[in-house]
SEDOMI-903380 format. One record per residue (C-alpha): residue number from 1; residue in three letters; x negated, y, z negated. Coordinates in nm, 3 decimals. Example, Ala and Ser with C-alpha at 12.3 -4.5 7.8 and 13.67 -1.06 7.14 Angstrom:
+-----+-----+---------+---------+---------+
!   n ! res !      xx !      yy !      zz !
+-----+-----+---------+---------+---------+
!   1 ! ALA !  -1.230 !  -0.450 !  -0.780 !
!   2 ! SER !  -1.367 !  -0.106 !  -0.714 !
+-----+-----+---------+---------+---------+
// end
This chain:
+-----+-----+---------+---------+---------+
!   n ! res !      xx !      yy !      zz !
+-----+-----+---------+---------+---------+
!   1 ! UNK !  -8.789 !   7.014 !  -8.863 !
!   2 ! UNK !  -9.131 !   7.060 !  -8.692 !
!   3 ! UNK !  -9.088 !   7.432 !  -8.661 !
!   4 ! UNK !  -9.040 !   7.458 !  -9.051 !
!   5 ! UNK !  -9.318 !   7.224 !  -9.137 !
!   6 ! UNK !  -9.480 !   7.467 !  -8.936 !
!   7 ! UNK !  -9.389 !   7.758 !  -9.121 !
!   8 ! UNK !  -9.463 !   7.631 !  -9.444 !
!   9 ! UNK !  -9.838 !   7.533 !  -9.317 !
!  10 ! UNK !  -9.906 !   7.887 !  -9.165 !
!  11 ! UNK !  -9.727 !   8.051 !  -9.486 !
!  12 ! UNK !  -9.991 !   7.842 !  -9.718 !
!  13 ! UNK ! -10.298 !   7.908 !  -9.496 !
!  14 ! UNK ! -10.237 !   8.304 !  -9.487 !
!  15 ! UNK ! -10.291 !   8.367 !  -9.824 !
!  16 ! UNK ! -10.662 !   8.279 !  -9.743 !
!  17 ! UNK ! -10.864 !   8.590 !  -9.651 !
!  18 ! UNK ! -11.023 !   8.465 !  -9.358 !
!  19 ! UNK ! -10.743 !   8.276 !  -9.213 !
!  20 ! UNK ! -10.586 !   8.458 !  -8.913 !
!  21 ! UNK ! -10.194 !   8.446 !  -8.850 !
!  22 ! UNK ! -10.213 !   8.492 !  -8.516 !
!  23 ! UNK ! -10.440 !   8.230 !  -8.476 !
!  24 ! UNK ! -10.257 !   7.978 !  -8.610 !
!  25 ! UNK !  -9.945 !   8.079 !  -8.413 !
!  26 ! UNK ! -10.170 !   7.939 !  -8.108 !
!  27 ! UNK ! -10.312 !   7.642 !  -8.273 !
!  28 ! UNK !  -9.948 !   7.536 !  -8.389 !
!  29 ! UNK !  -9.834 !   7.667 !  -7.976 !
!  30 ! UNK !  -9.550 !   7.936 !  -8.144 !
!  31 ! UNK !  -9.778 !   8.277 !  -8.035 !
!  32 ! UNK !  -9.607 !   8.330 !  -7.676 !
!  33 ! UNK !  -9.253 !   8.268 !  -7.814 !
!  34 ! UNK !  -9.245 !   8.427 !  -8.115 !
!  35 ! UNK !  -9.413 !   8.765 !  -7.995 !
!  36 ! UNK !  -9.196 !   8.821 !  -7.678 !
!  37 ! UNK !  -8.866 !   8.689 !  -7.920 !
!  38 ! UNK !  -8.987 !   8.937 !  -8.172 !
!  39 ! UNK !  -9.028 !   9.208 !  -7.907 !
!  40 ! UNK !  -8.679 !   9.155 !  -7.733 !
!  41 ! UNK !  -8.548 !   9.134 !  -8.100 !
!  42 ! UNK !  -8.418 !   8.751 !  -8.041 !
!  43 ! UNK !  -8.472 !   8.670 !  -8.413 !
!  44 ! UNK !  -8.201 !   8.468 !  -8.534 !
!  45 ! UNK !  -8.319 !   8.157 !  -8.421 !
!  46 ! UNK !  -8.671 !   8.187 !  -8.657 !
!  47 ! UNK !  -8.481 !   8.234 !  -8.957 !
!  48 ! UNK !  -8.589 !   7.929 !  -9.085 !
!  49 ! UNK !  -8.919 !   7.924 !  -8.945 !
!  50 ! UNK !  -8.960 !   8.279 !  -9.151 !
!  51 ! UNK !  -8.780 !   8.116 !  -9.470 !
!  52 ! UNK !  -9.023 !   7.805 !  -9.430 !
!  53 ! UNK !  -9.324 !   8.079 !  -9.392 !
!  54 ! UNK !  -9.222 !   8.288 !  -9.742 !
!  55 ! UNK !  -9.170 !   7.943 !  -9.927 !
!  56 ! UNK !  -9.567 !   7.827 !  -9.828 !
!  57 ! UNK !  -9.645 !   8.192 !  -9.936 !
!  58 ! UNK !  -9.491 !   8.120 ! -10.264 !
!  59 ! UNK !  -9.689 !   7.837 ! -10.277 !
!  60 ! UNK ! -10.008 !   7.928 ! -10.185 !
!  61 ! UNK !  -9.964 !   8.297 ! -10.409 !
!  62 ! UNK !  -9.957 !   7.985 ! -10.681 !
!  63 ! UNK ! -10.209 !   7.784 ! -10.615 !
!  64 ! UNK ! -10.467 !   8.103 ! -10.546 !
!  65 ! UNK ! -10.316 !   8.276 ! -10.907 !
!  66 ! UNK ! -10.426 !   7.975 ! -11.098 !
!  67 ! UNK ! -10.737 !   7.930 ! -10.940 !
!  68 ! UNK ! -10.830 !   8.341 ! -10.993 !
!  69 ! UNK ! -10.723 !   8.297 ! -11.322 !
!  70 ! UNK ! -10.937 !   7.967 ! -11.419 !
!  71 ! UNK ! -11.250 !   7.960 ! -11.152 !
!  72 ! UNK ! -11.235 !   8.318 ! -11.054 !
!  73 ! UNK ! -11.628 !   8.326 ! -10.969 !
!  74 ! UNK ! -11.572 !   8.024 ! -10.756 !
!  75 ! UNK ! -11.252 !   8.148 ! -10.609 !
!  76 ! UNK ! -11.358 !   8.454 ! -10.509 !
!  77 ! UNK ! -11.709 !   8.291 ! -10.385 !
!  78 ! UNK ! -11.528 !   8.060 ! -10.127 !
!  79 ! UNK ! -11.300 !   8.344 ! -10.010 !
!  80 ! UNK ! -11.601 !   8.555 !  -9.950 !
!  81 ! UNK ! -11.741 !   8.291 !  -9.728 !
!  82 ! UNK ! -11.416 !   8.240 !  -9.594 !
!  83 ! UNK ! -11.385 !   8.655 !  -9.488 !
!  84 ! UNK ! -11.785 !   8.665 !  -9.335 !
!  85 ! UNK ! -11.711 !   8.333 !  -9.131 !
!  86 ! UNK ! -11.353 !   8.514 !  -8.982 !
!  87 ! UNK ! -11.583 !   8.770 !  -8.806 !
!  88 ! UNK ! -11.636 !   8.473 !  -8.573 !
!  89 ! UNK ! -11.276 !   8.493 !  -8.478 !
!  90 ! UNK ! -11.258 !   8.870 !  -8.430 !
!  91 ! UNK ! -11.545 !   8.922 !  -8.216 !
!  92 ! UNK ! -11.602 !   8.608 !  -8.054 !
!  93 ! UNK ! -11.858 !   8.342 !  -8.039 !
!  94 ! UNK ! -12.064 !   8.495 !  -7.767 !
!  95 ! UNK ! -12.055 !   8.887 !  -7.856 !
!  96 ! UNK ! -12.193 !   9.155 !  -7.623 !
!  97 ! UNK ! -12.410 !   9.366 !  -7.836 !
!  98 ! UNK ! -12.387 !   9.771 !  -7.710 !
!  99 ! UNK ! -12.511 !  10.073 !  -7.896 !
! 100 ! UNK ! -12.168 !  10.214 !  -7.922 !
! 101 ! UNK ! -12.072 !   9.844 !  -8.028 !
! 102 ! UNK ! -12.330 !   9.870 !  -8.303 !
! 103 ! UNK ! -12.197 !  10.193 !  -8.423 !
! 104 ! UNK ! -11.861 !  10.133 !  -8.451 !
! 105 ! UNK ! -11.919 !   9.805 !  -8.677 !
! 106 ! UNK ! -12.148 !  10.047 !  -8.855 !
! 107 ! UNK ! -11.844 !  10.280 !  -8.907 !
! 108 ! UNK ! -11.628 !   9.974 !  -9.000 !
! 109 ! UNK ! -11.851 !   9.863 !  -9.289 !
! 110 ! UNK ! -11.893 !  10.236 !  -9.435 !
! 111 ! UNK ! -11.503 !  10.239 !  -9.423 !
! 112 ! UNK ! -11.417 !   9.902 !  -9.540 !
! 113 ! UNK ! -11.693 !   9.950 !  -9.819 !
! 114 ! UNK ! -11.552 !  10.285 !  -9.962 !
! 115 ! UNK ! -11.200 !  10.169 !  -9.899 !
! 116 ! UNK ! -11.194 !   9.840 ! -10.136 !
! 117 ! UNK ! -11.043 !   9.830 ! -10.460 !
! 118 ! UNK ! -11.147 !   9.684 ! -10.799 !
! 119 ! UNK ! -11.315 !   9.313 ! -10.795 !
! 120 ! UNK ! -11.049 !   9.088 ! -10.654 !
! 121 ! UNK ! -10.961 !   8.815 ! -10.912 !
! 122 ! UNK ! -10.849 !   9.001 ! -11.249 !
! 123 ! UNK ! -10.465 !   8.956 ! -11.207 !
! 124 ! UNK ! -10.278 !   9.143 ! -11.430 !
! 125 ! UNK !  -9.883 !   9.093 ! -11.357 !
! 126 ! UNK !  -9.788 !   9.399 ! -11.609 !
! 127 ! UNK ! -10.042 !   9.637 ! -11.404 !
! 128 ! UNK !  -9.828 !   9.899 ! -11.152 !
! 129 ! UNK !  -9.904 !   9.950 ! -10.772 !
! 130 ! UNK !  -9.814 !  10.238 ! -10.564 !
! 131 ! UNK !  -9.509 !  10.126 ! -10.408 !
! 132 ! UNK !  -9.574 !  10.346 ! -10.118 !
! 133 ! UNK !  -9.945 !  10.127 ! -10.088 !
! 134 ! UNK !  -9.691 !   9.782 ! -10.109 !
! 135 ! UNK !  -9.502 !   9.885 !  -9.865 !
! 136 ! UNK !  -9.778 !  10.011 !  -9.626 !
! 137 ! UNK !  -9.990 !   9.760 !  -9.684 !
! 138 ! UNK !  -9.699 !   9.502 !  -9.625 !
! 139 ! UNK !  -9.657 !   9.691 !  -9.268 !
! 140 ! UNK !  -9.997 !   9.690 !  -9.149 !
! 141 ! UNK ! -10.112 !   9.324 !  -9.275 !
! 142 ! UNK !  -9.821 !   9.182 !  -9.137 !
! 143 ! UNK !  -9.828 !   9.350 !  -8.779 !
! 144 ! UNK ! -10.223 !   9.243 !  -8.801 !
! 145 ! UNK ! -10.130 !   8.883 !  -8.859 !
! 146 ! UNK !  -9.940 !   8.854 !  -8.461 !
! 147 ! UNK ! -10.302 !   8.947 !  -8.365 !
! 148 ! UNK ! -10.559 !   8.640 !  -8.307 !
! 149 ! UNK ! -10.851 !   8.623 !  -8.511 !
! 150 ! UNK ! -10.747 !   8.913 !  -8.746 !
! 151 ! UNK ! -10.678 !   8.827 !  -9.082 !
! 152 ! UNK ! -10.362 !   8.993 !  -9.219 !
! 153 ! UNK ! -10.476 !   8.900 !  -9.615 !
! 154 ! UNK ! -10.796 !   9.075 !  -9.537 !
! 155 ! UNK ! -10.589 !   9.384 !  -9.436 !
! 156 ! UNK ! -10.431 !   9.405 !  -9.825 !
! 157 ! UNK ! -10.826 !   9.317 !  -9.934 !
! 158 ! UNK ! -10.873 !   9.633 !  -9.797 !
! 159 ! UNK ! -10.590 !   9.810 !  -9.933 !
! 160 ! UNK ! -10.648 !   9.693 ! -10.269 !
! 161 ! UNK ! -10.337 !   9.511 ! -10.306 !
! 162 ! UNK ! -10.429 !   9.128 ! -10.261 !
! 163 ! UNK ! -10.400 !   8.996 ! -10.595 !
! 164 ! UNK ! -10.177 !   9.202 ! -10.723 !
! 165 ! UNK !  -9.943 !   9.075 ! -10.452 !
! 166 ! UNK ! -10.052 !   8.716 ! -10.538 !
! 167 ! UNK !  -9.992 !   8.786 ! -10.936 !
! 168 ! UNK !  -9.628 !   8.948 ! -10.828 !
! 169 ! UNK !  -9.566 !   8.595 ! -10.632 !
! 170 ! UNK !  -9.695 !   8.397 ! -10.905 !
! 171 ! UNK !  -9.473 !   8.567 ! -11.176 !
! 172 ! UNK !  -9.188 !   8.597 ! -10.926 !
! 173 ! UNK !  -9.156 !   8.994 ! -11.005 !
! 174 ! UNK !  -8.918 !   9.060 ! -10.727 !
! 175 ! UNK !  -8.883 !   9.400 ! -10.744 !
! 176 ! UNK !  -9.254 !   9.469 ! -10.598 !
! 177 ! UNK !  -9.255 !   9.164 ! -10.392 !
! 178 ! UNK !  -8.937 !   9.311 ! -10.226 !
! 179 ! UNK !  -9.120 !   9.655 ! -10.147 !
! 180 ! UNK !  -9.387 !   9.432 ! -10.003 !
! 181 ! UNK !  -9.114 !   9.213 !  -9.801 !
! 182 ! UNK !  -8.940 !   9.519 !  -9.655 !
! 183 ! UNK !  -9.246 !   9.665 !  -9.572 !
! 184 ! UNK !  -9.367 !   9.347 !  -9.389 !
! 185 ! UNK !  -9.004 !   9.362 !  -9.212 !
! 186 ! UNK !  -9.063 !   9.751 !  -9.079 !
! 187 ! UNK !  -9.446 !   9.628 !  -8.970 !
! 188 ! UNK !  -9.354 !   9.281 !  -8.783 !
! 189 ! UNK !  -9.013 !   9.490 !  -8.545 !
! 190 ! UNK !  -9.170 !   9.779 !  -8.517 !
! 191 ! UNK !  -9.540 !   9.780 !  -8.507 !
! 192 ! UNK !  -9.565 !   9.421 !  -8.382 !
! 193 ! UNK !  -9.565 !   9.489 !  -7.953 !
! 194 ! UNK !  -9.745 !   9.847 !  -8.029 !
! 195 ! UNK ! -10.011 !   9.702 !  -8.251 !
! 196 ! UNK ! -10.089 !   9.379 !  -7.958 !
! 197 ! UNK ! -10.080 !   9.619 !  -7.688 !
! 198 ! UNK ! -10.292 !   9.878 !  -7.835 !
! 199 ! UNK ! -10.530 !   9.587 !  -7.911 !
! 200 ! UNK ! -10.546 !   9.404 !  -7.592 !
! 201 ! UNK ! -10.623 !   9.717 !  -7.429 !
! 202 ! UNK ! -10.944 !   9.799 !  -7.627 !
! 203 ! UNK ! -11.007 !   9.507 !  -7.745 !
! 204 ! UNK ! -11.385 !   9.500 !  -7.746 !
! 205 ! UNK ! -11.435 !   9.859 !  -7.930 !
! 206 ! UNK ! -11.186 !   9.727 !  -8.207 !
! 207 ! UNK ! -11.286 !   9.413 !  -8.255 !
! 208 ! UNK ! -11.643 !   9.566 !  -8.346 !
! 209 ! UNK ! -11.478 !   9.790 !  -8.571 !
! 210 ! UNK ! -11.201 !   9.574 !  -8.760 !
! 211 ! UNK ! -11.532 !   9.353 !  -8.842 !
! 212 ! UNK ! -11.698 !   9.596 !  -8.997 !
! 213 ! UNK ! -11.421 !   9.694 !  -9.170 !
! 214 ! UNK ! -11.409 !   9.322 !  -9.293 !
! 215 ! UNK ! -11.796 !   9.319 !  -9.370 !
! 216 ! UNK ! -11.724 !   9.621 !  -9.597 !
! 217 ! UNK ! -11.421 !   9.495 !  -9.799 !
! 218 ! UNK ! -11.667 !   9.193 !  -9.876 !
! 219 ! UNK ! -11.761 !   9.413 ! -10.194 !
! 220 ! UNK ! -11.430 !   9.355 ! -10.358 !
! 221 ! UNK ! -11.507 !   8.932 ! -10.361 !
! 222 ! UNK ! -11.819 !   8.950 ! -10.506 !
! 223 ! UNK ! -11.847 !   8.694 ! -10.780 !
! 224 ! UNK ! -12.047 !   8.771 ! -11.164 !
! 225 ! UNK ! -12.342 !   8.560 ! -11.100 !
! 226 ! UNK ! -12.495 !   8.316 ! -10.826 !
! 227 ! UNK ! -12.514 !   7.991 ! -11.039 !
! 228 ! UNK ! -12.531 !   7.629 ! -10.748 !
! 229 ! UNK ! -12.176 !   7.585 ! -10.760 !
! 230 ! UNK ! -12.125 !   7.940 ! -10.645 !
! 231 ! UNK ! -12.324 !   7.947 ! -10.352 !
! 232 ! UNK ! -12.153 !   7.563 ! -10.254 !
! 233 ! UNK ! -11.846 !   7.694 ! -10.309 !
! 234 ! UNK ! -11.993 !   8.008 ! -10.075 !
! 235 ! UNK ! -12.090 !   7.773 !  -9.795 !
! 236 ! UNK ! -11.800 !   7.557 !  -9.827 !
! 237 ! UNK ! -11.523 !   7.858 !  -9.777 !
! 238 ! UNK ! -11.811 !   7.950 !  -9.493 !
! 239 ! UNK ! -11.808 !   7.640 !  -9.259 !
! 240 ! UNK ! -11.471 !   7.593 !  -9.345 !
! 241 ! UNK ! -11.347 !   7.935 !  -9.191 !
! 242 ! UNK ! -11.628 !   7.918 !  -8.912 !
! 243 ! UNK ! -11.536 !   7.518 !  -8.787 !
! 244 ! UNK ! -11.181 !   7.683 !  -8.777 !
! 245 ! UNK ! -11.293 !   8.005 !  -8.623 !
! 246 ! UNK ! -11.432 !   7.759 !  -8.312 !
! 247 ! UNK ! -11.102 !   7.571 !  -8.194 !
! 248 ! UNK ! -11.020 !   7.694 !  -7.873 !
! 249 ! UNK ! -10.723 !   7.917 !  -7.900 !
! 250 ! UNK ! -10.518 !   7.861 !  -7.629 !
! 251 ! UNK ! -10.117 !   7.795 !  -7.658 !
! 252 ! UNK ! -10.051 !   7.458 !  -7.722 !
! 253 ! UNK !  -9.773 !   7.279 !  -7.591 !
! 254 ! UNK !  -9.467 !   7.288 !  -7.873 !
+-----+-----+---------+---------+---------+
// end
């Protein structure tokens, strides 16, 4: 029971850009055993774990659809503070500023600025995505989530998909959300061990970049006007992400 209660907590606190999968596989002490069971392709025993995480998807796809569609300028305020405070998590709280380093978050931002979509927010459930981009985008955010401190939801931000995905789980339109679930499938068994390898060997140099990119994709939350309860929703989703950002993510014991 306490694996599933765990599934359906890290299932509801991925759908907030910001929140890192990976992360909270340490927090909750699942990261070790669930990236070498993953690797050795031991997955039989997490099926519930996984059914638990797709059901506090579900949920949280809900929750986020109704608040786009009723505070979106709030909404997407909070989630903006939520994405700036995850750089925290990607680079560390004591980062060691280098030219090159400087460069490469400069590269990040260019790319993560160009490469955003439309203002997150304006769900339409009748409006068409490249299934190709669903199913890539399903790939990559999902192999990003096994990586501490990088936010898979960020990763469809990017890609433009985000709440289109979250208007497809809100209207249960299954035939995109299984492009997106098979896609996620491919990225978590096969691009899982590559992607944490890859990573943990240049860690520094990507973690510069991948916040950049992050910075840049800030474009798509930006909200119509700065009234108060903007900017306190702002600084809420901030120190929310950030306090979260500074728990020391070491396994825990399950």
């Amino acid at each position: 029971m306490g694996t599933i209660i765990k599934g359906l907590i890290i299932g509801f606190t991925i759908v907030l850009p910001g929140m890192s999968g990976g992360c909270m596989l340490l927090i909750l002490g699942l990261y070790d055993k669930i990236l070498s069971d993953i690797s050795n392709f031991r997955l039989l025993r997490w099926l519930p774990f996984a059914v638990a995480v797709m059901i506090g998807v579900v949920l949280g796809g809900k929750v986020f659809t109704a608040l786009f569609t009723d505070y979106r300028d709030l909404t997407v305020s909070f989630l903006m503070g939520s994405i700036i405070a995850s750089i925290r998590a990607v680079i560390g709280p004591a980062p060691k500023f280098k030219i090159s380093n400087g460069l490469l978050l400069l590269l990040g931002l260019t790319l993560g600025f160009l490469l955003a979509g439309e203002p997150v927010g304006f769900i339409d459930p009748d409006q068409g995505v490249n299934w190709v981009l669903l199913f890539v985008g399903g790939a990559l955010a999902t192999a990003a989530m096994l990586i501490p401190g990088i936010p898979g939801s960020s990763v469809m931000i990017i890609m433009g998909i985000y709440d289109k995905v979250l208007g497809y789980l809100a209207n249960f339109n299954m035939l995109p959300l299984l492009v997106y679930l098979v896609g996620s499938v491919v990225g978590i068994l096969s691009l899982a061990k590559l992607v944490d390898a890859f990573y943990s060997r240049y860690r520094e140099p990507l973690s510069w970049f991948l916040s950049g990119l992050i910075l840049g994709a800030v474009r798509a939350m930006l909200p119509s006007g700065y009234v108060p309860g903007i900017v306190v929703a702002f600084i809420v989703g901030f120190s929310l992400v950030w306090v979260w950002a500074s728990i020391k993510r070491a396994p825990a014991q399950a």
